[in-house]
DRENLO-64171 format. One record per residue: x, y negated, z of N, C-alpha, C in turn; residue in three letters. Coordinates in nm, 4 decimals. Example, Ala and Ser with C-alpha at 12.3 -4.5 7.8 and 13.67 -1.06 7.14 Angstrom:
<rs>
{r {1.3190, 0.5690, 0.7800}, {1.2300, 0.4500, 0.7800}, {1.3200, 0.3300, 0.7800}, 'ALA'},
{r {1.2850, 0.2250, 0.7080}, {1.3670, 0.1060, 0.7140}, {1.2900, -0.0030, 0.7870}, 'SER'},
</rs>
This chain:
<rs>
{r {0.3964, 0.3399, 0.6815}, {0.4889, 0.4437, 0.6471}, {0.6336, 0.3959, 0.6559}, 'UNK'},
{r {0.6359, 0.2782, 0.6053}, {0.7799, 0.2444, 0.6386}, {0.8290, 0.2170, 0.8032}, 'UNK'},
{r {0.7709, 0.1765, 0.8310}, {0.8569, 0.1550, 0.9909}, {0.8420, 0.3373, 1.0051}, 'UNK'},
{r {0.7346, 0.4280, 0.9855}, {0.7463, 0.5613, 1.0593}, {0.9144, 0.5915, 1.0074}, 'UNK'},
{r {0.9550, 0.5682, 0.9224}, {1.0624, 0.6233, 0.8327}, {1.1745, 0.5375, 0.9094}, 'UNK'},
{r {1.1680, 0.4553, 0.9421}, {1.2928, 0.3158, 0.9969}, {1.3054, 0.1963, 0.8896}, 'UNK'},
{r {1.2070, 0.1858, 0.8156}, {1.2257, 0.0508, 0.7824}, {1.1920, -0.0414, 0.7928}, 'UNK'},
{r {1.2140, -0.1630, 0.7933}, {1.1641, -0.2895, 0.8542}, {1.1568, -0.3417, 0.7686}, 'UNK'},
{r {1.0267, -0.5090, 0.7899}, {0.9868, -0.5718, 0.6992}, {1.0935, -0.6196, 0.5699}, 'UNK'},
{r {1.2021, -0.7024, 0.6547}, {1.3146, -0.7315, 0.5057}, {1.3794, -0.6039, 0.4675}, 'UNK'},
{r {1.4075, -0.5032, 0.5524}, {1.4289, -0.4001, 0.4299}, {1.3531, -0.3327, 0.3398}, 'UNK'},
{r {1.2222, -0.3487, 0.4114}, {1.1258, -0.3082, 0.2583}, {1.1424, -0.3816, 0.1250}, 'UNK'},
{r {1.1349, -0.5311, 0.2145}, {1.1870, -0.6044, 0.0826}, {1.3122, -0.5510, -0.0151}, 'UNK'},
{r {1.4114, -0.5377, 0.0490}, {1.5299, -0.5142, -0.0127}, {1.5509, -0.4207, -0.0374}, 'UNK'},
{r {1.4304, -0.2761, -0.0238}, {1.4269, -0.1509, -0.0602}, {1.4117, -0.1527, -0.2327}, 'UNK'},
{r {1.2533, -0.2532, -0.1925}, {1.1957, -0.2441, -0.3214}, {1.2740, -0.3053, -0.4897}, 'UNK'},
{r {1.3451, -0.4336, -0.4024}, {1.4284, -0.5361, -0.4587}, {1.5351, -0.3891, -0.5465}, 'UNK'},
{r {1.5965, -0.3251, -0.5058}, {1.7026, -0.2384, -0.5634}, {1.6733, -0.1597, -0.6169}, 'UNK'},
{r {1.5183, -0.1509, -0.5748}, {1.5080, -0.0070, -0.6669}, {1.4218, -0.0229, -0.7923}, 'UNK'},
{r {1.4176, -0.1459, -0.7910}, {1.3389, -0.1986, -0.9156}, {1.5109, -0.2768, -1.0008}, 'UNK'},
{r {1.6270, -0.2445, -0.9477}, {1.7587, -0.3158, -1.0201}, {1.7915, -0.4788, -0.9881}, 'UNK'},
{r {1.7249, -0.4748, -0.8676}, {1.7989, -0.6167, -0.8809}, {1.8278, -0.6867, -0.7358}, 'UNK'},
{r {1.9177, -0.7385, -0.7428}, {2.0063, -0.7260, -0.5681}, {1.9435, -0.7834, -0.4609}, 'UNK'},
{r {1.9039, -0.7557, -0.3841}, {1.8229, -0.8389, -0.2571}, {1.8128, -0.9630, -0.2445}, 'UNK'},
{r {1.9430, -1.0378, -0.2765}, {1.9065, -1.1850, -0.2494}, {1.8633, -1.2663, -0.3512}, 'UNK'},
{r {1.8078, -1.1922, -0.4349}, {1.7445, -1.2295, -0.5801}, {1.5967, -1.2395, -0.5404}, 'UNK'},
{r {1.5511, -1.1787, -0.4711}, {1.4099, -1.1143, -0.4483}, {1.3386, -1.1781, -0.3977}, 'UNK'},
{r {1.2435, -1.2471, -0.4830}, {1.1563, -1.4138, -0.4128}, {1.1012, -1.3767, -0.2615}, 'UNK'},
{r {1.0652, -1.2473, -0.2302}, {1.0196, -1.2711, -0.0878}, {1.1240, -1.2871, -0.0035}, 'UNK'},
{r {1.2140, -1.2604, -0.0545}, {1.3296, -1.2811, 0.0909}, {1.4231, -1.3436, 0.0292}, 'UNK'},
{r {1.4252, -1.4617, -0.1015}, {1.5153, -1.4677, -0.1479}, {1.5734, -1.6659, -0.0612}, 'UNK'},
{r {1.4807, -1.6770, 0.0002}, {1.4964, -1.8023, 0.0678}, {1.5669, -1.7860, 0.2480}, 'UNK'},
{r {1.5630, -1.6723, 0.2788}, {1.6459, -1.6524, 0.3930}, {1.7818, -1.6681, 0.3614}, 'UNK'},
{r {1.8602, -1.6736, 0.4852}, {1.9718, -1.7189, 0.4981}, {2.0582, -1.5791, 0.4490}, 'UNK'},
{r {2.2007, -1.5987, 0.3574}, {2.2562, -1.5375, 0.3078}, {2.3059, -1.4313, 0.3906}, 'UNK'},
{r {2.3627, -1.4900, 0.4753}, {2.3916, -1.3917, 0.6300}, {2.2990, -1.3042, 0.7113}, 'UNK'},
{r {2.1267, -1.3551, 0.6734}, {2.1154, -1.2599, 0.7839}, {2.0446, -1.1484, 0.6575}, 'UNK'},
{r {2.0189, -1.2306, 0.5241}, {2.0086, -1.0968, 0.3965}, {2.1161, -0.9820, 0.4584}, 'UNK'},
{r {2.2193, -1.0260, 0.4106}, {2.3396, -0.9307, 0.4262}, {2.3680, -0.8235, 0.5385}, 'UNK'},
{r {2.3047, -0.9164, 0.6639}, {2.2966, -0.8210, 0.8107}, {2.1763, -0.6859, 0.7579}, 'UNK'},
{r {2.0792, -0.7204, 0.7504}, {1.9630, -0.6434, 0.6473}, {2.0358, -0.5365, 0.5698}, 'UNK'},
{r {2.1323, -0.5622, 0.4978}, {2.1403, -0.4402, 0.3300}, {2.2929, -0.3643, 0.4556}, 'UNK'},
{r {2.3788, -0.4901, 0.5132}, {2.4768, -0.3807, 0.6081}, {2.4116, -0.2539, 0.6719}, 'UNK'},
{r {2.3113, -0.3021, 0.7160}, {2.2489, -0.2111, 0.8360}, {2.1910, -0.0941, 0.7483}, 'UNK'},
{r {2.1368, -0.1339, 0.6161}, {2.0926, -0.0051, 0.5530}, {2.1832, 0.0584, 0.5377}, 'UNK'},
{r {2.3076, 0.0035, 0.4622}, {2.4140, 0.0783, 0.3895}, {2.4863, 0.1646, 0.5703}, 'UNK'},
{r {2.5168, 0.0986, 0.6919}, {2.5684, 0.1815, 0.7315}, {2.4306, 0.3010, 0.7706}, 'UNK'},
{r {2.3152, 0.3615, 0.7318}, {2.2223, 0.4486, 0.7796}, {2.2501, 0.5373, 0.5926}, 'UNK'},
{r {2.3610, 0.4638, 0.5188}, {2.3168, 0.5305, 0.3960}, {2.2622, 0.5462, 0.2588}, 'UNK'},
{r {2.1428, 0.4019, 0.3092}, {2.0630, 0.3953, 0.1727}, {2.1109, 0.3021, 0.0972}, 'UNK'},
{r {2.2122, 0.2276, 0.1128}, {2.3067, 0.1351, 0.0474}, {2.4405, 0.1692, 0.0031}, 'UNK'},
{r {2.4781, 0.1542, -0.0926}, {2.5855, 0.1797, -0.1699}, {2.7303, 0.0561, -0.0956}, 'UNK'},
{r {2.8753, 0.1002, -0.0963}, {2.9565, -0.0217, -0.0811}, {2.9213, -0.1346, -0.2303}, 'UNK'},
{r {2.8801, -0.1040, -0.2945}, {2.8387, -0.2091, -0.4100}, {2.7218, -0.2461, -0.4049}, 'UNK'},
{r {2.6310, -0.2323, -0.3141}, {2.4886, -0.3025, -0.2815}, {2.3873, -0.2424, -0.3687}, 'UNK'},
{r {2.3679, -0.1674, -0.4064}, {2.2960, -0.0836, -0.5108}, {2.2609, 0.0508, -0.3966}, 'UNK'},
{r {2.0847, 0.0807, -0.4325}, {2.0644, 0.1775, -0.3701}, {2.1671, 0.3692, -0.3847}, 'UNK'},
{r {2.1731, 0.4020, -0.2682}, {2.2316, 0.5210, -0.2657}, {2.1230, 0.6499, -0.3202}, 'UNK'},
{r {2.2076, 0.7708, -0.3412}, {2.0659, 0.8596, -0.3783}, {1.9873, 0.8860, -0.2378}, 'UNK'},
{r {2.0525, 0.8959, -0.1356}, {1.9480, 0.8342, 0.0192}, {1.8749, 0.7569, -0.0284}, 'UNK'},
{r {1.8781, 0.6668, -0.0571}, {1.8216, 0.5419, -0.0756}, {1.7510, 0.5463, -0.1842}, 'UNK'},
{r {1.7794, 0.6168, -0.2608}, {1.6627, 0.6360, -0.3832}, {1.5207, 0.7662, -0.3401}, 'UNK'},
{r {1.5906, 0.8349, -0.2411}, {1.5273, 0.9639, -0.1776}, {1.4141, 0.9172, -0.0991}, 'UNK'},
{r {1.4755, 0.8140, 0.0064}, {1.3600, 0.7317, 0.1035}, {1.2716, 0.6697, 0.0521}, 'UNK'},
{r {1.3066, 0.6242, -0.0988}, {1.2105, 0.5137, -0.0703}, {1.0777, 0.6278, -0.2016}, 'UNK'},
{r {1.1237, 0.7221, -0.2547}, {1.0366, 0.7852, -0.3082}, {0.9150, 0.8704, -0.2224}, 'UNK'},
{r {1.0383, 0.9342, -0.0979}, {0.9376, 0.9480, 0.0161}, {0.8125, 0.9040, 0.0653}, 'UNK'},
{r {0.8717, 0.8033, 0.0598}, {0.7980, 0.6865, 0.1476}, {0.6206, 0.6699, 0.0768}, 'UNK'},
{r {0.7013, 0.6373, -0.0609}, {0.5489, 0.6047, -0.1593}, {0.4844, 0.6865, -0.1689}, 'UNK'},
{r {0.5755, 0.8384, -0.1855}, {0.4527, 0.9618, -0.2036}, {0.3975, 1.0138, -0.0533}, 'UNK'},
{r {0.4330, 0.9812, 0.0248}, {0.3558, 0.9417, 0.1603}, {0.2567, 0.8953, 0.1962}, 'UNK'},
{r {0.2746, 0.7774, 0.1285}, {0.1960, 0.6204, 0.1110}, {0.0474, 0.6796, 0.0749}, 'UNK'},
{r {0.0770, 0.7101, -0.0922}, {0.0167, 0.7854, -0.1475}, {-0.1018, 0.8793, -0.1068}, 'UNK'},
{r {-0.0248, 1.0054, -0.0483}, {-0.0959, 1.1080, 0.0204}, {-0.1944, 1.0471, 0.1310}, 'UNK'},
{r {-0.1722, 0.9734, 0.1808}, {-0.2071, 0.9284, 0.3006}, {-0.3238, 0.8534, 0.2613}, 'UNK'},
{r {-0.3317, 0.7262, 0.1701}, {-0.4672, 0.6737, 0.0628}, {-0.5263, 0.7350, 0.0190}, 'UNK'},
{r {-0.5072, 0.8581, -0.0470}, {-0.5890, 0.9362, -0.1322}, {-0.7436, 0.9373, -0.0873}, 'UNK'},
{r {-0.7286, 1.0084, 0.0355}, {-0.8990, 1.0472, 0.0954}, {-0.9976, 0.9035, 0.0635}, 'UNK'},
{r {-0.8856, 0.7724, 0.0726}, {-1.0048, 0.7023, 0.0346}, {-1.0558, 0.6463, -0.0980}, 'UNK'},
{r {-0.9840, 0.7167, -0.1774}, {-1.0478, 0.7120, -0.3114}, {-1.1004, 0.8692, -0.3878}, 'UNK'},
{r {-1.0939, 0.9238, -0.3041}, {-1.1754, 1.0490, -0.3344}, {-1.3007, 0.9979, -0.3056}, 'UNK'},
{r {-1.3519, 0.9821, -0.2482}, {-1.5294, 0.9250, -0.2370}, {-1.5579, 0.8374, -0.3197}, 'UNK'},
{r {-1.4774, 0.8142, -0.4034}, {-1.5052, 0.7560, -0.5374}, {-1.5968, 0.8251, -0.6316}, 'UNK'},
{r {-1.6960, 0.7599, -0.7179}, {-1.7149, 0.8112, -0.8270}, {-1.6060, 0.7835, -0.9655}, 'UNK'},
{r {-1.6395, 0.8875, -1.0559}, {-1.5260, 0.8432, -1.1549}, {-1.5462, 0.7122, -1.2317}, 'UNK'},
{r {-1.6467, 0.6461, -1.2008}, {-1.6738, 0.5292, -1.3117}, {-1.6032, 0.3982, -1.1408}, 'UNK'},
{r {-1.5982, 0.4611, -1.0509}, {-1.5730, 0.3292, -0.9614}, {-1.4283, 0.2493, -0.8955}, 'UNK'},
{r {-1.3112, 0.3164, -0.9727}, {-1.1832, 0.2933, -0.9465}, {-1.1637, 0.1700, -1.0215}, 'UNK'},
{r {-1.2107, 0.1763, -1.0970}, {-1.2552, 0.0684, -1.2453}, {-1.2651, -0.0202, -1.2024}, 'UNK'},
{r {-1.4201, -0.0332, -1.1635}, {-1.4733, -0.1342, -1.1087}, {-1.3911, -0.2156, -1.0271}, 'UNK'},
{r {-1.3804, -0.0755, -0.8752}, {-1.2687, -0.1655, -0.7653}, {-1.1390, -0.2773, -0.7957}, 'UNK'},
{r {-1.1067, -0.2309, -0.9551}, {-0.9877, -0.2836, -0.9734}, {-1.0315, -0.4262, -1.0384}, 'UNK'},
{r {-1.1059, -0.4143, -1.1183}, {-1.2188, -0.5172, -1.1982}, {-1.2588, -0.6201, -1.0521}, 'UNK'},
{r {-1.2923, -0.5995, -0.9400}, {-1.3784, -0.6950, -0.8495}, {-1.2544, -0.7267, -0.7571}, 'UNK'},
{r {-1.1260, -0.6507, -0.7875}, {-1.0607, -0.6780, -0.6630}, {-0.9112, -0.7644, -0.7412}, 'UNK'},
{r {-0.9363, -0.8053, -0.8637}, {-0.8305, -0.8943, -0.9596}, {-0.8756, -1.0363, -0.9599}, 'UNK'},
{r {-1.0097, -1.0852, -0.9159}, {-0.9751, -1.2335, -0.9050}, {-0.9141, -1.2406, -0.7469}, 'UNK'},
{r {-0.9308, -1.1723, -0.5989}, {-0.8680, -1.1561, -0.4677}, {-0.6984, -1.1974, -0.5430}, 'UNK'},
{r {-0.6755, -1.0920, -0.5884}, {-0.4976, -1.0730, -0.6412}, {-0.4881, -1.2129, -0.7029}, 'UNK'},
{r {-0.5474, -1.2634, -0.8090}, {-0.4507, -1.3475, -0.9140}, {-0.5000, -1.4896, -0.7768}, 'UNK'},
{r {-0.5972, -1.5211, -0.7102}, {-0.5553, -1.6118, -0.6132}, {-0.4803, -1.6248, -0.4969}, 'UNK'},
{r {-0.4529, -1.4639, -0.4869}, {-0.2965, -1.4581, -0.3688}, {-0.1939, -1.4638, -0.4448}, 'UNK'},
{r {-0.1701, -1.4300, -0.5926}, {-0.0901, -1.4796, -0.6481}, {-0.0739, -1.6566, -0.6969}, 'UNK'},
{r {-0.1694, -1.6903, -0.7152}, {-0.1704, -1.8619, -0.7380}, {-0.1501, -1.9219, -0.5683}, 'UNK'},
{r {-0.1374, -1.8837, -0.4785}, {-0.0760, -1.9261, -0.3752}, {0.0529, -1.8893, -0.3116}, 'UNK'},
{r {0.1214, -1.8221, -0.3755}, {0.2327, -1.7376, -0.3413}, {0.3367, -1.8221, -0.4654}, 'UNK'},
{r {0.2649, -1.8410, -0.5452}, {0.3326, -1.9460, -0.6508}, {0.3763, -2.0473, -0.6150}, 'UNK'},
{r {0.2261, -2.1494, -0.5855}, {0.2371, -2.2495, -0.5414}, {0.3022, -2.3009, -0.4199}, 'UNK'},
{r {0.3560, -2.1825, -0.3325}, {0.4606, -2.1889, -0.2138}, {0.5649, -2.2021, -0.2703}, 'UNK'},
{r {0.5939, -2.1389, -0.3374}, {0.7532, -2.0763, -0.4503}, {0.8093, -2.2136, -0.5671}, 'UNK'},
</rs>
């Protein structure tokens, strides 16, 4: 959904980074790139809009990226409709040791 929309991998990053309050080059996934080409990244948003001259998302920028998720969203649904109601549970239950060891390696990079 994001590239359909125009965004690219570090600006997702730096979508998400702002709209959760906190400035792009803060943001552990992209917070090890080079300061300059961060900045080429949030320029390029801000001149399309979704960036503020103070680096803070615009209401564009608050608009897109709500888009985007309830997109996201719509678009997943069908595959948790073939769910039963006892099995979202579960999925989340069998699919949290996957997560906390992509998180214990995402650490251990960091």
């Amino acid at each position: 959904m994001l590239v359909a929309n125009g965004i690219g991998g570090t600006e997702a990053h730096a979508l998400l980074a702002l709209s959760q309050g906190m400035p792009a080059e803060k943001f552990g996934r992209v917070s090890h790139l080079p300061r300059a080409q961060l900045a080429a990244v949030v320029d390029g948003m801000r001149d399309r809009g979704l960036v503020s001259a103070d680096d803070w998302l615009t209401d564009g920028g608050r608009a897109a990226k709500a888009r985007i998720e309830a997109l996201t969203d719509d678009l997943a649904a069908p595959a948790y409709d073939v769910l039963q109601p006892s099995q979202p549970a579960q999925l989340i239950a069998d699919l949290e040791p996957i997560a906390a060891a992509l998180n214990a390696a995402y650490d251990a990079e960091n």
